[in-house]
N, C-alpha and C positions, 0 to 999 in steps of 0.2 A: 575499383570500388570495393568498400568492405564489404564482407559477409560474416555474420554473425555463424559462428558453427553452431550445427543444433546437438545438443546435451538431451539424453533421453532421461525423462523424469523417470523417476522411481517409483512411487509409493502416486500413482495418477489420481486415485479416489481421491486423498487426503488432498494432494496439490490442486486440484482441478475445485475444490471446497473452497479453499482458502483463495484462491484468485476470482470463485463466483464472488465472496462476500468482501475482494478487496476491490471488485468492478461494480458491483450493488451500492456498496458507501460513497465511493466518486461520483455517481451518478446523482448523489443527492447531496443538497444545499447544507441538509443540517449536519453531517459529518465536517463540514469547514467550520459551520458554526460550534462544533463540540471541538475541534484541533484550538480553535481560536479561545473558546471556554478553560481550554486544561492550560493555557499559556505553553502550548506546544509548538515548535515548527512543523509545517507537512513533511517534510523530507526526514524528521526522524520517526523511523520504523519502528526501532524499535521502542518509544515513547509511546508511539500510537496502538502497539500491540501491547503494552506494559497497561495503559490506561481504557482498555479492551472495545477500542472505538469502529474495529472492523466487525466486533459481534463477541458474546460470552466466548466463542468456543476456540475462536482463533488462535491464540495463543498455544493455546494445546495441541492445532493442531499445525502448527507450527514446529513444534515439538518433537513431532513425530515423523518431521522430514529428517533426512540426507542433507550433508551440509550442501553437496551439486543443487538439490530441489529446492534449499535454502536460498540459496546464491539465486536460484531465477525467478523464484517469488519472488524475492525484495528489488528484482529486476525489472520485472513488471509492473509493481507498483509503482518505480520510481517513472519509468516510461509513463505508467498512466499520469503521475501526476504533471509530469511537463506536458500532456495533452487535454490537460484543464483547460475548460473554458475561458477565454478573453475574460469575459464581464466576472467571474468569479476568481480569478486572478487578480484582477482588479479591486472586487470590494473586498476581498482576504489578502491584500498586497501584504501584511507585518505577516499574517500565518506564513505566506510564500519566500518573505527576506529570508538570506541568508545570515544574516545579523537580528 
């Protein structure tokens, strides 16, 4: 069985920020409705950070990671977003294609 090795973050303030307000947008309906608004995929990050849908601040503090703390934020995210809900997978299927 794999095991993920665990990478100690660096900068925990900043990273622990930035995956509250990447776990607070998944939770709600109208962050798909704004990926679907900007003609964005979910899976691009850095689109979603460019077009500041995780919050004003994100990007910045984005910024202010380590590339290791970079690499498991956008690891996270990507996890949370395959553990999207069914029914909003469903009514977001074009945001969720990969085409």
């Amino acid at each position: 069985m794999y095991t993920q090795a665990l990478i100690p973050v660096e900068n925990e303030k900043v990273f622990g920020s930035l995956k509250t307000a990447i776990d607070t947008a998944l939770a709600s309906e109208s962050f798909y409705k704004s990926v679907q608004r900007k003609g964005l995929r979910i899976r691009n990050w850095d689109g979603v950070l460019a077009k500041s849908l995780l919050g004003k601040q994100a990007a910045a503090w984005y910024a202010e990671l380590k590339d290791s703390d970079r690499a498991q934020i956008r690891e996270h995210y990507l996890k949370q977003i395959e553990e999207s809900p069914a029914e909003l997978r469903k009514k977001y299927l074009k945001v969720f294609s990969y085409y």
